[in-house]
C-alpha positions as a Markdown table, in Angstrom:
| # | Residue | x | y | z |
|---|---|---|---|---|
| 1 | Unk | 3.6 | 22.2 | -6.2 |
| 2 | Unk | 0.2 | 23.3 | -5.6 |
| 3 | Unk | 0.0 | 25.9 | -8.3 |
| 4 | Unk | 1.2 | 22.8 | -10.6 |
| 5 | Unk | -1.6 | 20.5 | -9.3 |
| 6 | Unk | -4.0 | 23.5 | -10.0 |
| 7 | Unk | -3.0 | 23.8 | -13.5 |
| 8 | Unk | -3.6 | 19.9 | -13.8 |
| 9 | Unk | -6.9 | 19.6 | -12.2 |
| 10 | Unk | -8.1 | 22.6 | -14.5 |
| 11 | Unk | -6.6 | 21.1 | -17.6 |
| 12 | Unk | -8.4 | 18.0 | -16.8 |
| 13 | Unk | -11.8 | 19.5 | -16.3 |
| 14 | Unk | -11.3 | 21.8 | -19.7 |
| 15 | Unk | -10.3 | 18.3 | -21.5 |
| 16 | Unk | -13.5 | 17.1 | -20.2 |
| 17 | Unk | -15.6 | 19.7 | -21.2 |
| 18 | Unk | -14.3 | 19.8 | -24.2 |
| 19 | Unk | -15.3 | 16.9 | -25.5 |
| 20 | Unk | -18.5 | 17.0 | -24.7 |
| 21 | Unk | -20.7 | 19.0 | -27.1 |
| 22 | Unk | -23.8 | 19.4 | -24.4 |
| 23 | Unk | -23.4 | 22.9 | -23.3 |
| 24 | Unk | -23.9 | 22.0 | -19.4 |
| 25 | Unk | -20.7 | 20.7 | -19.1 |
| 26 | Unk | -18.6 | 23.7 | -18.1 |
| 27 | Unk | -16.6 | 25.0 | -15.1 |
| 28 | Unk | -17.5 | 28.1 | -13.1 |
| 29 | Unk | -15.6 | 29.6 | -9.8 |
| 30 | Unk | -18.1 | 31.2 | -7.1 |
| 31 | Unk | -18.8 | 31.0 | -3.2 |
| 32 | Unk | -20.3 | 27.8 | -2.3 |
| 33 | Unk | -22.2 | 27.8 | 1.3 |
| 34 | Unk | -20.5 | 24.6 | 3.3 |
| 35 | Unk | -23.7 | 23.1 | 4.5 |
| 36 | Unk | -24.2 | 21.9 | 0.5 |
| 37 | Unk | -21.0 | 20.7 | 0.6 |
| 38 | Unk | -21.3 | 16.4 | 0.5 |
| 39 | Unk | -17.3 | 15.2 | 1.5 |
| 40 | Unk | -16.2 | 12.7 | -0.5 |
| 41 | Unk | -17.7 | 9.6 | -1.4 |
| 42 | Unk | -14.6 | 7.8 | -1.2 |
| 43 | Unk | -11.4 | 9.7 | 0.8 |
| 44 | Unk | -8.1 | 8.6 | 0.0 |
| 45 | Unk | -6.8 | 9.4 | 3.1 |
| 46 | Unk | -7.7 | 7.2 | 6.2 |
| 47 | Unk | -6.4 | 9.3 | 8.8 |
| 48 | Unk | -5.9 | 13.3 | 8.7 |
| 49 | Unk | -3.4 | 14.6 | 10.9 |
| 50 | Unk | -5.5 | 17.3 | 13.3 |
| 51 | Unk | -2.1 | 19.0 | 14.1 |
| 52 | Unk | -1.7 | 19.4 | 10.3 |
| 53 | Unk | -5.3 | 20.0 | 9.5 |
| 54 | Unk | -4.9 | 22.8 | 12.5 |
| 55 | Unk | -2.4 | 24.7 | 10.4 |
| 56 | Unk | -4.0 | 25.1 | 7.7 |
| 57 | Unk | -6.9 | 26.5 | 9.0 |
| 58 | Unk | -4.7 | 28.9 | 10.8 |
| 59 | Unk | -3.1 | 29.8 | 7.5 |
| 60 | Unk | -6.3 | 29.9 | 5.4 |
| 61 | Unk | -7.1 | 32.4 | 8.3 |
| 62 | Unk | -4.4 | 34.5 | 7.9 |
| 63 | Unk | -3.4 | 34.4 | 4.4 |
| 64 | Unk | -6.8 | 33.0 | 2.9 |
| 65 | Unk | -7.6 | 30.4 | 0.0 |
| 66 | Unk | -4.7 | 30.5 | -2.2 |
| 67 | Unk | -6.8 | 28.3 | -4.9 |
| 68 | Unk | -10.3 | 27.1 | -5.1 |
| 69 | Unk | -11.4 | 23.5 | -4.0 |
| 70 | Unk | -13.0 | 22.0 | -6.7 |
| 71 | Unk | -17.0 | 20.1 | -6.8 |
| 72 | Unk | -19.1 | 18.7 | -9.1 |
| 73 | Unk | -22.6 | 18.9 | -8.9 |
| 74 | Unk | -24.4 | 16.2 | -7.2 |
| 75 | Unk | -28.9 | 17.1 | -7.9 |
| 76 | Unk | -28.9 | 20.2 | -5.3 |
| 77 | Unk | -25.9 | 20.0 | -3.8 |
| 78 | Unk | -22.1 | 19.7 | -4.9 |
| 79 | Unk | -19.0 | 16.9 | -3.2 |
| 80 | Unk | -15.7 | 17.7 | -3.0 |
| 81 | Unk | -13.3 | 16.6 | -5.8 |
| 82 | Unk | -10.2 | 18.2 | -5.2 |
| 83 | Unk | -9.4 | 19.9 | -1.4 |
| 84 | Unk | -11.1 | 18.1 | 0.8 |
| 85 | Unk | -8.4 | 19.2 | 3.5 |
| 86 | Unk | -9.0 | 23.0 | 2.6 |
| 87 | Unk | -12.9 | 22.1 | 3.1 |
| 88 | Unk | -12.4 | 20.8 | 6.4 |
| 89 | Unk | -10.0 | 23.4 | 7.3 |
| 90 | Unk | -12.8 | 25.8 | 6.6 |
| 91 | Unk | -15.2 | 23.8 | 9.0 |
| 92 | Unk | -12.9 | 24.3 | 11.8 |
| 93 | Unk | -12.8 | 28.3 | 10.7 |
| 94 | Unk | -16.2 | 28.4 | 11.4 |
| 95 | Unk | -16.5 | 29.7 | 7.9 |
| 96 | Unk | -19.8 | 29.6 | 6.6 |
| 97 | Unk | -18.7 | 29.5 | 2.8 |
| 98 | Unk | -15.8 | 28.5 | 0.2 |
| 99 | Unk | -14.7 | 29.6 | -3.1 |
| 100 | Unk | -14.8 | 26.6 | -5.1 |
| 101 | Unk | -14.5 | 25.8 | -8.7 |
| 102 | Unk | -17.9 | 23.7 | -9.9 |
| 103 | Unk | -17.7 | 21.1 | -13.1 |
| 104 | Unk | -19.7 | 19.2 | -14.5 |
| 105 | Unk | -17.6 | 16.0 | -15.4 |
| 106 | Unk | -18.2 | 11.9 | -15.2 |
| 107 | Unk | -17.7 | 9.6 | -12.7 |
| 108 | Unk | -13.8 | 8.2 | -14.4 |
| 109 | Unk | -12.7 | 12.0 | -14.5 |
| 110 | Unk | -13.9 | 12.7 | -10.8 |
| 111 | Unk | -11.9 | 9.8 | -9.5 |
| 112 | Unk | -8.6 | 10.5 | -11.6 |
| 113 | Unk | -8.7 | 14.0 | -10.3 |
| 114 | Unk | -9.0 | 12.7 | -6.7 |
| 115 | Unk | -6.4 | 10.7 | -7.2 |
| 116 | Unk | -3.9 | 13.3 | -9.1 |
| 117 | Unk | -4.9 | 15.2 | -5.9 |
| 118 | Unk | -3.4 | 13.4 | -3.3 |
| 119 | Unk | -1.3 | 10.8 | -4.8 |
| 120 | Unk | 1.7 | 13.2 | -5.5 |
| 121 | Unk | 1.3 | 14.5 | -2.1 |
| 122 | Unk | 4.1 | 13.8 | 0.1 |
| 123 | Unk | 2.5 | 13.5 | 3.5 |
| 124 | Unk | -0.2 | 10.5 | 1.7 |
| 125 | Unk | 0.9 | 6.9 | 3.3 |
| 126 | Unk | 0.9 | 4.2 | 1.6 |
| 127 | Unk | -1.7 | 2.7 | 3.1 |
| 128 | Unk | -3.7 | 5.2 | 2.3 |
| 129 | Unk | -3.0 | 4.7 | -1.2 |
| 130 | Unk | -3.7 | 0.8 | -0.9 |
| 131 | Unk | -7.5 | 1.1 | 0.6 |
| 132 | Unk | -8.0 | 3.7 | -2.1 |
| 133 | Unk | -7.2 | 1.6 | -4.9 |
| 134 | Unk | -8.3 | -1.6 | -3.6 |
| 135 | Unk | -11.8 | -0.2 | -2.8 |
| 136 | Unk | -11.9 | 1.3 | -6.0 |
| 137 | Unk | -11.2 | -1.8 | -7.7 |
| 138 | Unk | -13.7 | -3.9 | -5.7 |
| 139 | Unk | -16.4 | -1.4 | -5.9 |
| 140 | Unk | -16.4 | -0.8 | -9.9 |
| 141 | Unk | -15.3 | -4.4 | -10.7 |
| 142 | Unk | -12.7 | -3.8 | -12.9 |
| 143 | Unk | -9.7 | -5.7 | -13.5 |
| 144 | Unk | -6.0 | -3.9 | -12.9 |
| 145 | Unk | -5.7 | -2.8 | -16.0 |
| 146 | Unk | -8.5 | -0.7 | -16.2 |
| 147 | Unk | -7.4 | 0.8 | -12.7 |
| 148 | Unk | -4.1 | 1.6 | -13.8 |
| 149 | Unk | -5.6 | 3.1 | -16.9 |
| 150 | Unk | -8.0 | 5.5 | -14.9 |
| 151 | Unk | -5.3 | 6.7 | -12.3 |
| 152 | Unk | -3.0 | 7.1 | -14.9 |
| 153 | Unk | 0.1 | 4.3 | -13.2 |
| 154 | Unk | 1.3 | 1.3 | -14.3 |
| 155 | Unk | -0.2 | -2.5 | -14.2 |
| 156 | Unk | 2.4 | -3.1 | -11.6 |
| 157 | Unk | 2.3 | -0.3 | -9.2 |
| 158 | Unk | -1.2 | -0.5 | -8.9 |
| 159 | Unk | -1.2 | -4.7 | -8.4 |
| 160 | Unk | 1.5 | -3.9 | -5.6 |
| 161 | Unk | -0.2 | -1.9 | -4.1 |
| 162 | Unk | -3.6 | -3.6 | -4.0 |
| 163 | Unk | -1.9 | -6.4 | -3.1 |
| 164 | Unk | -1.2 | -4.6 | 0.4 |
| 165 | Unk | -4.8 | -5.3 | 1.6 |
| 166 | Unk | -4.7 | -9.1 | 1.5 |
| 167 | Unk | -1.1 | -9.1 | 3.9 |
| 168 | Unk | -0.8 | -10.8 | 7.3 |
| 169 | Unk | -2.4 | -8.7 | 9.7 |
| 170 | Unk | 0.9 | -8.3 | 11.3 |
| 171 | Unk | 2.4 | -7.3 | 8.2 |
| 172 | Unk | -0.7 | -5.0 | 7.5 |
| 173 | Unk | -0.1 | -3.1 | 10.4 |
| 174 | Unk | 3.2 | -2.7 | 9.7 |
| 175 | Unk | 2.5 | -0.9 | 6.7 |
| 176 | Unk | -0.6 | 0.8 | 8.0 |
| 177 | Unk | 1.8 | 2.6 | 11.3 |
| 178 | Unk | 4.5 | 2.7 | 8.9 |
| 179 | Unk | 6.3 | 0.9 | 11.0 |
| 180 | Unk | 8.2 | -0.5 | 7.9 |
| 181 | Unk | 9.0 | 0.6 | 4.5 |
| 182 | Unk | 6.9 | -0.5 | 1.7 |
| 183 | Unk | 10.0 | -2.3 | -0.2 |
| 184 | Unk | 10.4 | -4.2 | 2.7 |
| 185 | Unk | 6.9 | -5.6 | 3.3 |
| 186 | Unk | 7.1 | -6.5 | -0.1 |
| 187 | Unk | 9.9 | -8.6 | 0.6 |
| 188 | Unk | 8.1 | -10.3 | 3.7 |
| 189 | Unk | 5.2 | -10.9 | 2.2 |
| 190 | Unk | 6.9 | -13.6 | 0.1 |
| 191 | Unk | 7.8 | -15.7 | 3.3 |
| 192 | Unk | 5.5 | -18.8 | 3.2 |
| 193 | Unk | 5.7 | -19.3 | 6.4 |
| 194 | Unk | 3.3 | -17.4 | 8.8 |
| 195 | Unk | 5.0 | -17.4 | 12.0 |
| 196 | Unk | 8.7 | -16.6 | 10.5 |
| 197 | Unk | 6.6 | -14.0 | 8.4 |
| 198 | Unk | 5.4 | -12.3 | 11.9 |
| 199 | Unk | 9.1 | -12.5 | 13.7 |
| 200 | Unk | 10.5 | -10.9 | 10.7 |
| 201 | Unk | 8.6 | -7.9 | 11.1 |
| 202 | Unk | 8.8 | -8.0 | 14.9 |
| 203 | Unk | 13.0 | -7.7 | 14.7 |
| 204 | Unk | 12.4 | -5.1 | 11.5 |
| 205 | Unk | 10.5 | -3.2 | 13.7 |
| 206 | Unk | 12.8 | -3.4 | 16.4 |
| 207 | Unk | 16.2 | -3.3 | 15.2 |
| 208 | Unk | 15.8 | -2.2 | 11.6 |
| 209 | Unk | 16.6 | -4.6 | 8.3 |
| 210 | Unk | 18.0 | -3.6 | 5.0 |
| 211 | Unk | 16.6 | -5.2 | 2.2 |
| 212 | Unk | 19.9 | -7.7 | 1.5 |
| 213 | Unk | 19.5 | -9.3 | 4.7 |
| 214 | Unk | 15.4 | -8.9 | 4.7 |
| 215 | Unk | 15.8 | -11.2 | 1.2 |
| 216 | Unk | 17.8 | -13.4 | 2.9 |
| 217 | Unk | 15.5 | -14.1 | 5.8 |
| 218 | Unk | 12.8 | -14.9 | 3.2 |
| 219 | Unk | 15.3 | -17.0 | 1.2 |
| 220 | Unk | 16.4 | -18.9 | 4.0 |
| 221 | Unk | 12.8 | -19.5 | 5.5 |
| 222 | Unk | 11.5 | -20.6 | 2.2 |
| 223 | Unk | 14.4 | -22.7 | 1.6 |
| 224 | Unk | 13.8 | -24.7 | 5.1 |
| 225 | Unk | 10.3 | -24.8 | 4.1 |
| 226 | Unk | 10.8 | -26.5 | 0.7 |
| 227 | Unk | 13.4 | -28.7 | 1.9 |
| 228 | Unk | 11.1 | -30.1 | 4.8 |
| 229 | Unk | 8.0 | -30.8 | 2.2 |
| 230 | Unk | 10.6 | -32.3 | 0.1 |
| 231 | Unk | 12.3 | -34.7 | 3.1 |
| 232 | Unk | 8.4 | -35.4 | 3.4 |
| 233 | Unk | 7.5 | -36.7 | 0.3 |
| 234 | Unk | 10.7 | -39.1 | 0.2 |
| 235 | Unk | 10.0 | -42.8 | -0.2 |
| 236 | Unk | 12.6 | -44.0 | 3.1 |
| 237 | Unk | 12.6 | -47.1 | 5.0 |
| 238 | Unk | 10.7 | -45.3 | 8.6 |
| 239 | Unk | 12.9 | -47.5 | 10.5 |
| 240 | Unk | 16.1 | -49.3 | 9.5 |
| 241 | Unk | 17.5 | -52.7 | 11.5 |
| 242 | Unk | 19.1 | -52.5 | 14.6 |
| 243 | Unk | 21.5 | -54.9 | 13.2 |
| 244 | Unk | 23.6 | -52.2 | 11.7 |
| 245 | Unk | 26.1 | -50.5 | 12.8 |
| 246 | Unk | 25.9 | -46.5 | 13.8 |
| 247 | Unk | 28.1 | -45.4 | 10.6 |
| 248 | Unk | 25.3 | -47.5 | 8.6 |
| 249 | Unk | 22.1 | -45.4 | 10.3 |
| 250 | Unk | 20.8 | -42.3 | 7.6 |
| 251 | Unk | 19.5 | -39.2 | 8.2 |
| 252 | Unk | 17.7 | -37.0 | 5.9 |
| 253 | Unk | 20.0 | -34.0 | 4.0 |
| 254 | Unk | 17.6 | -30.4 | 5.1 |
| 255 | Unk | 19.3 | -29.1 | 2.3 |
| 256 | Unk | 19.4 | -31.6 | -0.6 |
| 257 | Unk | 16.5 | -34.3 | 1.0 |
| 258 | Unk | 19.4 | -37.0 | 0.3 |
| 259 | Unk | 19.7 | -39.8 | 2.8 |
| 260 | Unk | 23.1 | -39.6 | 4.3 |
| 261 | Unk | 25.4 | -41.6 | 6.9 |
| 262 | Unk | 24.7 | -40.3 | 10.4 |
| 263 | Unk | 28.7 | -39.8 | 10.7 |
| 264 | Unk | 28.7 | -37.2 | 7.6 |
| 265 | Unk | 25.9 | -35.4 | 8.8 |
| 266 | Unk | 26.4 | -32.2 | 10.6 |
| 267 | Unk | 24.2 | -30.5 | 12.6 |
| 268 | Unk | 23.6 | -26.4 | 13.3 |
| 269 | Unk | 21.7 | -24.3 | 15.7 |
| 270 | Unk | 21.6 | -20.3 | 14.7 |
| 271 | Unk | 19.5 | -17.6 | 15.2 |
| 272 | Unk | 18.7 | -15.5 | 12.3 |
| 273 | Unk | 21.6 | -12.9 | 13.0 |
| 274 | Unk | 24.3 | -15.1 | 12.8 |
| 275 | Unk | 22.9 | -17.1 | 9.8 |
| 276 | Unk | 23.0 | -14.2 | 7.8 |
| 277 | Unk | 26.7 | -13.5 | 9.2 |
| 278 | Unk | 28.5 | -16.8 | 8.6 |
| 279 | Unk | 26.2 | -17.8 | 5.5 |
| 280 | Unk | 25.5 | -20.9 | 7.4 |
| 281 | Unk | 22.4 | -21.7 | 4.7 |
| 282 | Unk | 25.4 | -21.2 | 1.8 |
| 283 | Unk | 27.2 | -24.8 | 3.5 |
């Protein structure tokens, strides 16, 4: 894997070189001290693990660098592209220098490579991934296209995923302790109600949810939801005589709004468990 994400990151930089006919813009490998070593502008990830980031150092100690990080030049200094974890790792070595591969590339190409860099990683979260692209999108004002066009994904996974940032903060921090999976949340975050929205993730966090019974939660709560507006909005008599007789009283349908004879309407109480049981929402 990381020979493979090597081999991309280098391609990437020789592409960009390539194209360019100024004779500046080219790559060289040599031992960087870490003091002129700027971290990343924007990280991708929030939250390094320090257990992780432990062993690697103790590997980097024992085995050494397997592979150069990689920096651009930055007026007398150079920031980290590619391997900001090996950087770090290096810090807590007490190393006083890094072999590192410098490039002279734009600002689209340092961002795509920062991106190739982590994104195929399998210990990056999700959330992670969200607050990259989000603030990547807010701070370059471009539209989702664009973004999907720079990190190289699709219109819809990146929209997903900035999508992620403007959850319930219940929701959010659902995702962000990954508490929950990501298909899920999506699921949830199409409940319209804000309080069902919240229980929801409270019993997927504590007893689990597939994603049948999570879209059925979201069905059902919309549904309610819709069917309340609706039995709103109808045009009923607010009080009918007291001349008539009990079979003659109405209530309102919660299913179809309809007014209906008090003695053919039939009444439920369920928790959420059982609805999804007995398919009491399918009556």
């Amino acid at each position: 894997m990381g020979e493979n994400m090597y081999n991309k990151l280098n391609a990437t930089i020789t592409t960009s070189a390539s194209n360019e006919t100024s004779t500046s813009n080219r790559k060289e490998i040599k031992m960087i001290p870490l003091e002129l070593i700027n971290d990343p502008e924007n990280p991708m990830r929030f939250d390094m693990n320090k257990n992780a980031l432990n062993e690697l150092a103790e590997s980097i100690r024992m085995s050494g660098l397997l592979q150069p990080i990689v920096v651009y030049r930055q007026n007398q200094r150079y920031t980290v592209v590619a391997g900001h974890r090996r950087l770090i790792a290096h810090r807590i070595n007490k190393a006083t220098e890094i072999l590192a591969m410098v490039c002279d590339i734009d600002n689209d190409t340092v961002l795509s490579m920062r991106y190739a860099e982590n994104a195929y990683r399998e210990d990056i979260s999700l959330f992670d991934e969200a607050v990259f692209l989000s603030k990547l999108k807010d701070d370059r004002k471009i539209t989702l296209v664009a973004l999907a066009n720079l990190v190289g994904k699709s219109k819809t996974y990146v929209a997903e995923r900035c999508e992620v940032m403007n959850y319930d903060h219940v929701l959010l921090k659902a995702v962000a302790d990954n508490a929950i999976s990501f298909s899920i949340a999506r699921i949830f975050n199409r409940c319209n109600d804000t309080n069902e929205l919240r229980g929801m993730v409270k019993q997927a966090i504590n007893g689990g949810v597939s994603i049948n019974t999570a879209r059925d939660w979201v069905r059902m709560s919309n549904l309610d939801s819709d069917m309340t507006d609706q039995a709103q909005e109808q045009e009923i008599e607010p009080q009918l005589p007291l001349t008539q007789s009990p079979s003659q009283l109405m209530t309102i349908c919660s299913i179809c709004a309809k007014p209906t004879p008090n003695n053919d309407i039939i009444t439920y109480h369920y928790c959420w468990d059982c609805a999804h049981v007995f398919h009491m929402y399918d009556m």
